[in-house]
Every structure is written in C-alpha cells, then in structure tokens.
N, C-alpha and C positions, 0 to 999 in steps of 0.2 A: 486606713488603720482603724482598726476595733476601738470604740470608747471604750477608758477606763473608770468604774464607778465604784465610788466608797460606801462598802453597807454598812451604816452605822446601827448603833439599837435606838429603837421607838419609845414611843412614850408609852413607860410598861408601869405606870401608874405610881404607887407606893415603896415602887423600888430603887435605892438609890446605895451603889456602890455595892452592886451583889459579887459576890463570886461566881468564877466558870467552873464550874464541874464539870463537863467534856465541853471537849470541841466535836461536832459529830461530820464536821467535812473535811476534805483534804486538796492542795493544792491540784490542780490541772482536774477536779472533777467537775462535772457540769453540773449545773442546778438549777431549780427553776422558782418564781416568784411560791415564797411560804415553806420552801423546804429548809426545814430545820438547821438549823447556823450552830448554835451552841446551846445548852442547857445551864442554865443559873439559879442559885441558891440561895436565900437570904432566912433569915431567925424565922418567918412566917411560911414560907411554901419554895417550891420550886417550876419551874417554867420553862418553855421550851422558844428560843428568842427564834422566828425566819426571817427570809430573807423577802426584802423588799425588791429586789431584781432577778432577774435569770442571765443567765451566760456562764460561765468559765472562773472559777476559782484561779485567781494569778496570787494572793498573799494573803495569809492570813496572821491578822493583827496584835490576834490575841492568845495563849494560852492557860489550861488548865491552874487553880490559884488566883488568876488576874480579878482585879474588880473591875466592873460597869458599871455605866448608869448613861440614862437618856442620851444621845449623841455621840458616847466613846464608837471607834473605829473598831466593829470586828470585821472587817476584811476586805480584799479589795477584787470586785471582779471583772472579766471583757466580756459588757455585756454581748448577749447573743446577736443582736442586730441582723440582718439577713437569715443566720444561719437558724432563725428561730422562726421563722415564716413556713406555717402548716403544721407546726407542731400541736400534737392534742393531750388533753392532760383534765383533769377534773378539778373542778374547785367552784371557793363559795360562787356567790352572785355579785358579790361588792366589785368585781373586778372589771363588772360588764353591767354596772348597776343603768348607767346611761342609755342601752337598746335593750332592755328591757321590755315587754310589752309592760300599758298602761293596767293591764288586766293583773302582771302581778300583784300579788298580796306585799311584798317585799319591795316595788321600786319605789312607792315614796320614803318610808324610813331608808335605805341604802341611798338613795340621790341625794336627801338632808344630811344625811353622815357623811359621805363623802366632800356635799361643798363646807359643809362646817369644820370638819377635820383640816381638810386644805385652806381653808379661809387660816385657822388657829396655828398649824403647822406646817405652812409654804410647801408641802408635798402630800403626794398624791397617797392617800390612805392604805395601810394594810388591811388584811385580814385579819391578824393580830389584834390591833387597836378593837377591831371589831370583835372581836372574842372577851375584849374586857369591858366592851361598853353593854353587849348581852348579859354578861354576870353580872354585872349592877344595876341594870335596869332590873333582874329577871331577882335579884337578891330585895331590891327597891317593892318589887310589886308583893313579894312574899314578906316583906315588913310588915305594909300596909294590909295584907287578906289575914296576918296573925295578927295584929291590933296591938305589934311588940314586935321586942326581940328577943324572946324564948326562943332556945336553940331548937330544941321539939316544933314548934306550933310554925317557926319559920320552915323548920326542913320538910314537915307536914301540908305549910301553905305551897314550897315550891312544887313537891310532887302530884300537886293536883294543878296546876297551872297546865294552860290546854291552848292550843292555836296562838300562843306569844309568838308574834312576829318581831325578828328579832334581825341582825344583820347574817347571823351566821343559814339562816334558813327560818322556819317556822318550828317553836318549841310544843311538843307536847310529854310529860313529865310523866312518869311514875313511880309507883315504890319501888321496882324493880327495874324501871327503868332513870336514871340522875343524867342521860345525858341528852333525853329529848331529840336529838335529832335522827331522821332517819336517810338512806343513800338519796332519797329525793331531795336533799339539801343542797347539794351537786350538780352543777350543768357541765357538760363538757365543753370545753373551749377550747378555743385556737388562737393562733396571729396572723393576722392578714392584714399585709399591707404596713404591717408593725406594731399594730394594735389589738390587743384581744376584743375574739368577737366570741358569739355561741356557736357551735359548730353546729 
C-alpha cells in the first residue's frame, strides 16, 4: 500500500493566518516536489505555497477563504514511491545539494542550509524556504552596499549586485533585470533508487 503524506505549509516567515485565494490543484492529479499547492494573501504581499512531496493528490484540506499559517494541513497525498523512479523534471540544486561536485559555487551555502534548516525544523528543506532565505540575505546585502534603508539607494544597491551565491542558484541583478537568475539555475534531475539525483 502507497504511503499517505500530510503537506502542511512551511515556514513562510512573517505570515501568520493568511488567506487562500486559489487552490491551484485538484484531487486525483499528480504533482511533484515545489508545484504550486495554493496561493495566499496577507495585508503585505501574496505567495505561492509548494508542495514539499510528489505523488497523487487524494484530499485536499483546504479551500478558497481559509486561513493558514506554518503547519495548517493543506492536503493530503500517496506519495509517488516506485512509481516516481526515472522520472525527470528540473529544478533548483537544494534538492541534490549533497552530490554536488566540491567545485560548485553553490554546495557550501545549500549543504549549511539544508543541515540547519533540518537541524531547526526536523524536515528536510524546501525550495521555498530557500527563496525566502535569498530575499533576505540578498535585501541584507543591499542595506548594507546603501549605508540605509532608502527605498531608491536599496533598490539601486540590489540591481547591481553580481555573482550573490544564493540557494536558488547564483544572482546576478539588473535594472532591467529584478530577478537575477538565469535557466543555468536549473539541473535536471531524477529518482533513482528513491532518491533524487542529477540526471
């Protein structure tokens, strides 16, 4: 029999008891690790929550209206187990931060974030988390390159930030471009064995 696993929401920082504004999956479809679960709202921004597992959509917890916050139950799925061996799919590096070569730029910071994340929250790291720990580092460094927090001199400091090794890949910033990364941010991967590897 298929395990069943509870994907609850992560620790999504400064958010607590947001609303859902869509649910973007549906019972009996398949998903995989970071596809998109729900979108949420709160007085400052809105976010898109994924999912910590892959497999099969059997319930979903939550709808449209509902509040969350850190640990609420959105949904319940059978993970993929077997049936997810060979499958290939793209995504960051956190997932496969561990065989890594020693040569990347990325596996020291991604192997500290992942034991610290796990050490702090007894499970194994999203991508997620890692998309909030970049914004703050990457908000952190353009404080400190404006000598403030001028909203100008900060948005000025980020766009010129260059080679920030960050969890999501390596950032390089411009005026034209705000989101720094490019398709080489991406490894393909697979499961083998039941584990993701680099394909």
């Amino acid at each position: 029999m298929a395990q069943q696993v509870e994907v609850k929401v992560p620790d999504i920082g400064d958010f607590k008891d947001v609303a859902v504004i869509e649910v973007m999956v549906k019972v009996g479809e398949t998903i995989a690790v970071d596809t998109g679960l729900v979108m949420v709202e709160s007085d400052k921004a809105s976010m898109e929550i994924p999912s910590s597992h892959a497999g099969v959509v059997k319930e979903i917890k939550v709808k449209v209206n509902d509040k969350v916050s850190e640990g609420s139950v959105l949904l319940v799925v059978e993970a993929a187990g077997a049936a997810a061996e060979g499958v290939l799919f793209p995504a960051g590096r956190l997932l496969v931060a561990d065989v890594l070569p020693k040569s990347n730029p990325q596996k020291a910071l991604l192997v500290k974030y992942a034991k610290d994340y796990e050490s702090r929250y007894k499970e194994a790291p999203s991508t997620f988390g890692g998309h909030a720990y970049d914004a703050y580092t990457i908000l952190i460094k353009a404080i400190e390159q404006a000598k403030g927090t001028d909203k100008e001199a900060v948005r000025t400091a980020i766009e010129n930030i260059k080679d920030f090794v960050g969890t999501a890949g390596i950032f390089n910033f411009s005026a034209t471009d705000h989101n720094g990364l490019g398709v080489d941010a991406f490894e393909m991967l697979t499961v083998k064995k039941g584990k993701f590897a680099i394909y």
